[in-house]
C-alpha positions as CSV (number, residue, x, y, z in Angstrom):
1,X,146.0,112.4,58.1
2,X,149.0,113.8,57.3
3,X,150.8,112.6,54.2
4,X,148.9,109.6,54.0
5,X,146.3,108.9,50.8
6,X,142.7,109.5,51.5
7,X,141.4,106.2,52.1
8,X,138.3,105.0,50.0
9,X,135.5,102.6,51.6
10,X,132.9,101.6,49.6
11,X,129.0,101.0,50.3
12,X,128.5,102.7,53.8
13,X,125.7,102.9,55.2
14,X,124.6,106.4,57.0
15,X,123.1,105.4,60.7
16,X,121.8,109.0,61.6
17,X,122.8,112.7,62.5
18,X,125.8,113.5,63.9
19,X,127.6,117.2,65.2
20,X,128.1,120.1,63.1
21,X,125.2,118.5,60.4
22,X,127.4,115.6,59.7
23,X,126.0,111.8,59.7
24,X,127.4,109.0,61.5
25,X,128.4,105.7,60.0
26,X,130.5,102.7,60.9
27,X,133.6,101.0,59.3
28,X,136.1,98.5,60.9
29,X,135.2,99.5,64.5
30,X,135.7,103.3,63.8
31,X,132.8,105.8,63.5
32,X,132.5,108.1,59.8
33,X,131.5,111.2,59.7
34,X,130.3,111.9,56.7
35,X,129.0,115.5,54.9
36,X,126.2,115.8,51.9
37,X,124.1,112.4,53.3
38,X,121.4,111.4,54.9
39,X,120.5,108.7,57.4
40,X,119.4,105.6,54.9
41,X,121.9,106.8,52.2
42,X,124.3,104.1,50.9
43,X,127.6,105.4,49.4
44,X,131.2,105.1,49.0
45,X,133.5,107.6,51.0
46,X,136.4,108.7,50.6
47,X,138.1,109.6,54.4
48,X,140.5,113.0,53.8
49,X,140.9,113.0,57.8
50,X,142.1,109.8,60.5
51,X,142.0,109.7,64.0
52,X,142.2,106.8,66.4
53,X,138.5,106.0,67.0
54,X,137.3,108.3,64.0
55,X,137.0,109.3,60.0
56,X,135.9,112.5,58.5
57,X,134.9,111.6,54.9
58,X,132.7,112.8,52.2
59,X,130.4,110.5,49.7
60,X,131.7,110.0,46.3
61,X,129.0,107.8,45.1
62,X,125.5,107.2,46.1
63,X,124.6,103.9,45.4
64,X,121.3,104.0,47.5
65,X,119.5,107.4,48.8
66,X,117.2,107.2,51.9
67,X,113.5,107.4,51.7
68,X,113.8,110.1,54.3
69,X,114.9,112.6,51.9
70,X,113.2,115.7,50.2
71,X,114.1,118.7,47.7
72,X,115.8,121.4,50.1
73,X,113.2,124.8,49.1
74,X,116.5,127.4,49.6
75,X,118.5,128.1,46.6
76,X,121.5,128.1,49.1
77,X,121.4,124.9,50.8
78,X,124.7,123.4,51.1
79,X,126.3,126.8,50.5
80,X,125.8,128.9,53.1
81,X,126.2,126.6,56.5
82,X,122.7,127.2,57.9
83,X,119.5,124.6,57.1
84,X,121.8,121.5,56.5
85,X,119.0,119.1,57.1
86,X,117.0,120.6,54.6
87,X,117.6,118.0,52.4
88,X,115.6,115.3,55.6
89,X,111.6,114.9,55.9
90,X,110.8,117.2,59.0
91,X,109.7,113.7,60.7
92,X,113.0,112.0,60.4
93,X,115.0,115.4,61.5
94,X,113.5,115.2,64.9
95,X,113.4,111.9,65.3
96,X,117.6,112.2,65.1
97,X,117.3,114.8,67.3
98,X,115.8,112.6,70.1
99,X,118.0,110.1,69.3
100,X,120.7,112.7,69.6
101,X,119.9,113.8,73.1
102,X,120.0,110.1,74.0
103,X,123.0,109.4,73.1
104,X,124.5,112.7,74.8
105,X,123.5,111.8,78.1
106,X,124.1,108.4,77.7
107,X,127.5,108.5,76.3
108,X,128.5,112.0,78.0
109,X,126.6,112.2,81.1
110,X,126.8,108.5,82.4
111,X,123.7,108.9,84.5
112,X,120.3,107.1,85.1
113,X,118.1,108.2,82.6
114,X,114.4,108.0,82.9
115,X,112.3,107.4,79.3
116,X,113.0,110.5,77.6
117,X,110.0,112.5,76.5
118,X,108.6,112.4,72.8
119,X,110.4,115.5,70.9
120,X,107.6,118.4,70.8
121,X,108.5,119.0,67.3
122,X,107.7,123.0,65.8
123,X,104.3,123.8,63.8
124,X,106.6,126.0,61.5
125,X,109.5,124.7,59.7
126,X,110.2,127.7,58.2
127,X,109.5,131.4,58.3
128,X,110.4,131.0,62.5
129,X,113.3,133.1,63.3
130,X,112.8,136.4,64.9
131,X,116.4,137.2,64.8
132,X,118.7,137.2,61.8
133,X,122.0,138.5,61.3
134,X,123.5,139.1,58.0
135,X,127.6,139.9,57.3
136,X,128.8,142.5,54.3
137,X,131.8,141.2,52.7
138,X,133.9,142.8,49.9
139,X,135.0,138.9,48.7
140,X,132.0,137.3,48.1
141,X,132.1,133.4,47.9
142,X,132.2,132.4,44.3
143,X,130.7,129.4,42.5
144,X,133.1,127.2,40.3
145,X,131.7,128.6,37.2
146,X,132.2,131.9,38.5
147,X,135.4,131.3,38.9
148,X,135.7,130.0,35.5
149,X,134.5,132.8,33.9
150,X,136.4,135.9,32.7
151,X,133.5,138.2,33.0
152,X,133.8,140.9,35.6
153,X,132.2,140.0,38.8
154,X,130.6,141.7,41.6
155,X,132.4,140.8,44.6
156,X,130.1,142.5,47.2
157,X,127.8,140.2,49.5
158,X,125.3,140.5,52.0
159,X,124.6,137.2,53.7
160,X,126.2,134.0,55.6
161,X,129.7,132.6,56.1
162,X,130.8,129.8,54.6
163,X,131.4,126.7,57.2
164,X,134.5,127.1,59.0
165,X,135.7,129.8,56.4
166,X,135.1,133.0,58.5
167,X,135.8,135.1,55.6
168,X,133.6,134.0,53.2
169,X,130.4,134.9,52.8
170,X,127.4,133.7,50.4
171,X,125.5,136.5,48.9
172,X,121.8,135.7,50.1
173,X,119.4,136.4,47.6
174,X,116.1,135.2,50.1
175,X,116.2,133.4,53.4
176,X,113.4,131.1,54.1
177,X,113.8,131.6,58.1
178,X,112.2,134.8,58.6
179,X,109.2,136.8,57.0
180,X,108.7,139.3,55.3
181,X,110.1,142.2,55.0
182,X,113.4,140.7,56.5
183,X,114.7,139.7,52.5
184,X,113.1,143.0,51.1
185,X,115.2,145.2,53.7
186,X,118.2,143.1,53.0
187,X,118.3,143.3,49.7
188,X,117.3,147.1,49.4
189,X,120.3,148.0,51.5
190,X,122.2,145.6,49.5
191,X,121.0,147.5,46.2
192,X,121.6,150.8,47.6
193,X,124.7,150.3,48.5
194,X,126.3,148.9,45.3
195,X,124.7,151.7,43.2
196,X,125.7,154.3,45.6
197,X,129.5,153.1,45.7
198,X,129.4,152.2,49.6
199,X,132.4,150.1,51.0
200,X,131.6,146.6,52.0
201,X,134.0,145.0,54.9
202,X,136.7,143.7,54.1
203,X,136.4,140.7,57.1
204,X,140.5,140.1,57.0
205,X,141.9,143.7,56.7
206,X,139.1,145.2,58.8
207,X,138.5,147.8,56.5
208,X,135.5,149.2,55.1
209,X,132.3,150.8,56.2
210,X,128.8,148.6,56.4
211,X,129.8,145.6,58.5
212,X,126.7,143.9,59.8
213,X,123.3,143.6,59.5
214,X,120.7,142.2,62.3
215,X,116.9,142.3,61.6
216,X,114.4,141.3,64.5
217,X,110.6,140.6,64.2
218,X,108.3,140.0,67.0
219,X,105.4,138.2,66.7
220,X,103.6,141.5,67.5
221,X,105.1,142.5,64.0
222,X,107.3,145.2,65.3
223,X,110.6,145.4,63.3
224,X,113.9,146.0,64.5
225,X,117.2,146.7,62.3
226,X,120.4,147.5,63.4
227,X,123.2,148.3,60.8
228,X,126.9,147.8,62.3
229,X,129.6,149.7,60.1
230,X,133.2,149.7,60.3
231,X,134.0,154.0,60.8
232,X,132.0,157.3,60.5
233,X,130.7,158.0,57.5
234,X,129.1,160.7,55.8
235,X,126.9,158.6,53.7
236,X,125.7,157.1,56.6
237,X,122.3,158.7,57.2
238,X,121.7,159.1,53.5
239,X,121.8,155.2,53.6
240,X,119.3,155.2,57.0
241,X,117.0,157.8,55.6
242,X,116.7,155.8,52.6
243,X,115.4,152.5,54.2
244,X,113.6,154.4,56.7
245,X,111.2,156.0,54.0
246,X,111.3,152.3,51.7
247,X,109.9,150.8,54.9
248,X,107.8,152.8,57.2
249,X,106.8,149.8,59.0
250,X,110.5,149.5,60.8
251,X,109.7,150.5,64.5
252,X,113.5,150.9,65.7
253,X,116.2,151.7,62.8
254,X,119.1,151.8,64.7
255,X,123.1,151.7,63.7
256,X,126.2,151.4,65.8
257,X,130.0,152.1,64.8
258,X,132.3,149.6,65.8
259,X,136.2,149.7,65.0
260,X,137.0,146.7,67.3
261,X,138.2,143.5,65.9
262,X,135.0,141.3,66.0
263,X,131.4,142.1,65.4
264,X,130.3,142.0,69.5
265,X,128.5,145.5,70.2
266,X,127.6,144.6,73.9
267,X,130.2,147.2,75.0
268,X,129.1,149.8,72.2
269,X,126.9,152.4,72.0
270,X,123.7,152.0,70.2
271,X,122.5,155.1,68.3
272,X,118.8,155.5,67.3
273,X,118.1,156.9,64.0
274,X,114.1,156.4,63.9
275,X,111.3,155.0,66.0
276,X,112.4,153.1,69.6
277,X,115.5,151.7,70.7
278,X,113.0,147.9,71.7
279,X,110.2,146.4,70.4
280,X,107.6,144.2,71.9
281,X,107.2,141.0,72.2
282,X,104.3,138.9,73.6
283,X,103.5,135.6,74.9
284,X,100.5,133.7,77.3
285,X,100.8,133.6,80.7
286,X,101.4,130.1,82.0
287,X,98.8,130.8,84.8
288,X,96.2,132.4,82.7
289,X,96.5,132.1,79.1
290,X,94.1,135.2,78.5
291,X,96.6,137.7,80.4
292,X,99.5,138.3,77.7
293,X,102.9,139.2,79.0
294,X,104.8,141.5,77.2
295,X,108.5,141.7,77.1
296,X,111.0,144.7,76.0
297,X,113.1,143.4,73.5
298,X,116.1,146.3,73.2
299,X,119.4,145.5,70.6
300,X,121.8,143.7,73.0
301,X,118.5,141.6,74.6
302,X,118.7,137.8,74.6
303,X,115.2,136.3,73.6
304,X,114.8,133.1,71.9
305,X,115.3,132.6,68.1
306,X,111.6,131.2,68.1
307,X,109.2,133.0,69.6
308,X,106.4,130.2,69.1
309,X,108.3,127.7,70.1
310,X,109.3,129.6,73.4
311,X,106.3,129.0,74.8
312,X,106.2,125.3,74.5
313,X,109.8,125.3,76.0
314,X,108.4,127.8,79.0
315,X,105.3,126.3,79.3
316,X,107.3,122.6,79.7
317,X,110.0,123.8,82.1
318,X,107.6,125.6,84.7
319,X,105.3,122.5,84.1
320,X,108.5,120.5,85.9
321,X,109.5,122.6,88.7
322,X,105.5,121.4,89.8
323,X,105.3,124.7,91.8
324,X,103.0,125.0,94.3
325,X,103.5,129.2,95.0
326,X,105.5,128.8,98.1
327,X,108.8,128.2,96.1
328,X,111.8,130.9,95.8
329,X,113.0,130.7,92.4
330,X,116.5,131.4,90.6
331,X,116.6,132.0,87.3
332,X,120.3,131.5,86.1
333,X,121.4,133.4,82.6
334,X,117.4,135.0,82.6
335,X,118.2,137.6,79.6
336,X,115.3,139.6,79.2
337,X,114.2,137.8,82.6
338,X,111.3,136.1,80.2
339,X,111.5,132.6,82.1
340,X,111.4,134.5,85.5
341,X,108.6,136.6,84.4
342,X,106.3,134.1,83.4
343,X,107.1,132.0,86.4
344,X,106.9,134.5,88.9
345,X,102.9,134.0,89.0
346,X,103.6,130.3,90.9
347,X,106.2,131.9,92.7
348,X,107.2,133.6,95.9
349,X,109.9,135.4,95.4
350,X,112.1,135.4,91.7
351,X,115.9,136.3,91.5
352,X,117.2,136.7,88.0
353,X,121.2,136.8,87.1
354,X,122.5,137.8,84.2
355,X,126.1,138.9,83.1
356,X,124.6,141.3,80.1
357,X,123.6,144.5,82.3
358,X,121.8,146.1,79.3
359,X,119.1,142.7,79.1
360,X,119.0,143.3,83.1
361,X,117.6,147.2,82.6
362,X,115.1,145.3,79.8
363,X,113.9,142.5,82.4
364,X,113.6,145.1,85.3
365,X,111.6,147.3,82.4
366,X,109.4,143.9,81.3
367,X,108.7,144.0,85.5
368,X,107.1,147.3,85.7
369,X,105.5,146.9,82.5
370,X,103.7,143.3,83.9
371,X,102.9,145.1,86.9
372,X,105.4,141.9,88.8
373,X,106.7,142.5,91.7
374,X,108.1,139.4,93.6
375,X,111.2,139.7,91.0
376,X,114.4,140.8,91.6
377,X,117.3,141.0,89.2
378,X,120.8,141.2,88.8
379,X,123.7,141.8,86.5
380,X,126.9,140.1,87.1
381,X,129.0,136.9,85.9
382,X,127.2,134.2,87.1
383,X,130.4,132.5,88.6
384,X,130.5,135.7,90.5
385,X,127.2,137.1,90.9
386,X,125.6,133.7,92.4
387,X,127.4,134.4,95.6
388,X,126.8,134.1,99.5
389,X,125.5,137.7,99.6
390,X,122.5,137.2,97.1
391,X,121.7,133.9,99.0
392,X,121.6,136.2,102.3
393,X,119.3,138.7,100.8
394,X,116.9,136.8,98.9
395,X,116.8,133.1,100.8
396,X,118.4,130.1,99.1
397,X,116.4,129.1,96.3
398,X,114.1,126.0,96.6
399,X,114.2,125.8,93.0
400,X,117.2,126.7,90.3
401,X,116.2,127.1,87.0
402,X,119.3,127.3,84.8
403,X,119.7,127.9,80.3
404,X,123.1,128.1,80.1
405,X,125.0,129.7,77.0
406,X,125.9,126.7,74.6
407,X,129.3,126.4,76.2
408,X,126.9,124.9,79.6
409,X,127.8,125.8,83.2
410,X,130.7,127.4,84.8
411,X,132.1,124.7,87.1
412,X,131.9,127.1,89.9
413,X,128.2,127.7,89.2
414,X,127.7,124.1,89.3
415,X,129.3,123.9,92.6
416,X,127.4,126.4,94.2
417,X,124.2,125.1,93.0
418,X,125.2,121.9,94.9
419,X,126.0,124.1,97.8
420,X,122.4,125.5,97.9
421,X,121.4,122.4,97.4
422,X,117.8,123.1,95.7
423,X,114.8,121.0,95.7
424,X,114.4,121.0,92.1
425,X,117.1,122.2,89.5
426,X,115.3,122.5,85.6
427,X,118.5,122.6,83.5
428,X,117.6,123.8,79.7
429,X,120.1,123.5,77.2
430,X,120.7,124.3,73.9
431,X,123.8,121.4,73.7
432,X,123.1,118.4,75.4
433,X,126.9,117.6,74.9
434,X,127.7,120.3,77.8
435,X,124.0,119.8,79.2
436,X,125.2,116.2,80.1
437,X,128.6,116.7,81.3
438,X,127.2,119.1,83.6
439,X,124.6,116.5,84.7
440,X,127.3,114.0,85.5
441,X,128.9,116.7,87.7
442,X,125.6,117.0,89.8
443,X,124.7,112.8,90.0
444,X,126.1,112.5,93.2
445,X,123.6,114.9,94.4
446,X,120.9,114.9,92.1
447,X,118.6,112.2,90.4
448,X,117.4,112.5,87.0
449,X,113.3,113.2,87.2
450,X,112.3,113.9,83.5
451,X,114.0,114.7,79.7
452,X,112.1,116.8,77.4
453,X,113.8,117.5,73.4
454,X,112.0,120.5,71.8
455,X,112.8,121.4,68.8
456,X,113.1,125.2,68.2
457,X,115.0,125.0,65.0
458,X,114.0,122.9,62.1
459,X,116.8,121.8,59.2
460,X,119.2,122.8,61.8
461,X,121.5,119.8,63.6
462,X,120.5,122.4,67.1
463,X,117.9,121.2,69.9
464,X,116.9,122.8,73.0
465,X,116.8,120.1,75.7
466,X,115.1,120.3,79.7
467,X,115.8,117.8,82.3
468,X,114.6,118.0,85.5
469,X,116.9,117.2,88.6
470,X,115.5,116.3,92.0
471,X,117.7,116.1,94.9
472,X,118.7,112.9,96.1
């Protein structure tokens, strides 16, 4: 906005969700974004930000609150960036979330759209992660009467950024997305290393010894943690012993020193300090729901955040390819290769691609250990790896099943799937943004069959999306 006064509108009313958690409204022609509402709320705003065809704003008075809204559980909410719909009835949150995936591939995409499929909301809205990761900071975010005070404070935190302040992080006393023992962990290394006088990062110097913290529990109840400091450090396996004997039920304790500028360990070294370096996880077979598959989950693996919920999204995106067991499969950005696993019982032949070569070992490793062998994998960019060579070897797929990163396709992946030109291509998405721009890159070639919204993360504004593409 520039040097121009914030401009105050009074009695707006919120429409629905928007990106990033915000809500959408409508003033003059121009959409509001609004923070802190919910969709039914009627307030004034004040818009600190102008664009063209846009306001950011935030409410300063509510003059009507929607009958959607609850009391958020989480001592944090609205601090810590994570949970921002906590504040919305579970029905109403995915209800916006279809609408959101409407309105993506309707506004983005351009395309013929069939009637989208009912959201298959989650059974658990909380207490569903399997993954969390946790930051050390040495300036801990304070509250305004914190600041106000003149006592001495504790500056040390273990917990979440603050939105779009990457140095900031909220001390997190208990996090309602995982069980037990993920809070008891985090707060006993937390405890330990305050009384013991143990450096927390400093996130802008990039200084300091304990860095990161990522706990993993499979529904099998197998416990991963990995601790990520900053340097060598003698007090390092004092600190691992500790929590090693506090929690005998962790089945790999692992640590890993990283020096580099950001907090990605894929090119590190992982050093086991008890147990394995994986855990299991299970999950049905889609042909058999009595034979359990089991996948090797090792600390640079992909899996998805909700193991429960990864079923229904398998289970839904084999249930449109409609195999038959004739087909040859590729299964674009495959991790762990979990999707090709559990399809390769409909399948004739499997190739898996993925540009993490460490969750390639893993899915080769969940092959042997399923006793599957029309698989094959391999590790490479996908722009790269999905090449004329791969098509030689293994015949061109009659089916491409693609889940892209949340940034969506390469445009060179894209291409080459229209130059193999598959029967069937079952694109899942974790942003229907990119999901549809990438679907108005294939509508000259491909129809649009079927849309499926599953939710996998309640109180978030994220939704996993499949669509199912048939060639033309």
């Amino acid at each position: 906005m520039g040097r121009k006064k914030p401009i105050a509108i009074e009695e707006v009313k919120i429409e629905g969700f928007a990106d990033d958690g915000k809500c959408i409204a409508h003033h003059n022609g121009r959409a509001i974004f609004v923070s802190d509402v919910a969709p039914g709320d009627v307030v004034d705003v004040l818009a600190y930000k102008a664009k063209k065809s846009f306001l950011l704003a935030r409410p300063t008075r509510y003059h009507q609150l929607s009958k959607a809204r609850v009391d958020p559980i989480c001592n944090h909410f609205n601090v810590c960036g994570g949970c921002k719909w906590q504040h919305v009835s579970y029905e109403e949150q995915i209800k916006q979330k279809e609408q959101i995936v409407r309105d993506n591939l309707i506004r983005i995409g351009k395309v013929d759209l069939p009637e989208i499929n009912k959201i298959i909301g989650s059974s658990q809205h909380y207490q569903y992660r399997n993954k969390l990761e946790f930051t050390f900071s040495n300036k801990r975010w304070l509250t305004t009467e914190e600041l106000e005070s003149e006592e001495e404070l504790d500056r040390n935190a273990l917990g979440f950024h603050v939105p779009k302040l990457f140095d900031k992080i909220v001390d997190i006393e208990t996090c309602h997305l995982q069980p037990e023992p993920t809070n008891s962990i985090k707060n006993e290394i937390r405890h330990y290393a305050v009384t013991h006088g143990l450096s927390f990062y400093d996130i802008r110097e990039k200084t300091g010894f304990l860095r990161n913290l990522i706990i993993r529990i499979s529904s099998l109840n197998e416990i991963m943690v990995i601790l990520q400091v900053g340097r060598e450090d003698k007090e390092m396996h004092p600190l691992l012993e500790h929590i090693a004997q506090k929690f005998p039920e962790i089945t790999s304790l692992m640590y890993v020193i990283n020096n580099k500028m950001n907090e990605t360990f894929h090119d590190l070294s992982m050093e086991v300090f008890k147990g394995r370096d994986f855990i299991w996880e299970e999950m049905e077979s889609y042909s058999n729901p009595e034979l359990k598959l089991r996948f090797r989950i090792g600390p640079k693996s992909f899996f998805q955040t909700n193991s429960q919920q990864a079923e229904v999204l398998y289970k839904s995106a084999i249930a449109f390819a409609g195999l038959s067991g004739n087909e040859v499969i590729y299964d674009l950005y495959t991790g762990t290769g979990s999707i090709a696993l559990y399809a390769a019982s409909l399948a004739s032949k499997v190739v898996g691609i993925e540009y993490v070569e460490a969750a390639i070992e893993d899915a080769k490793r969940n092959a042997l250990e399923n006793n599957i062998s029309n698989v094959e994998f391999i590790a490479g960019d996908m722009k790269d790896a999905l090449n004329s060579d791969v098509i030689a070897k293994f015949e061109a797929p009659n089916v491409v099943i693609t889940d892209p990163p949340r940034a969506g396709m390469h445009q060179d992946v894209v291409l080459k799937i229209l130059e193999m030109a598959p029967e069937k291509v079952v694109y899942i998405s974790c942003n229907p943004a990119t999901q549809a721009r990438d679907l108005s890159l294939m509508d000259k070639d491909y129809k649009v069959e079927k849309v499926q919204p599953i939710d996998m993360f309640p109180h978030t504004q994220h939704i996993e999306n499949i669509v199912l593409l048939t060639h033309r």
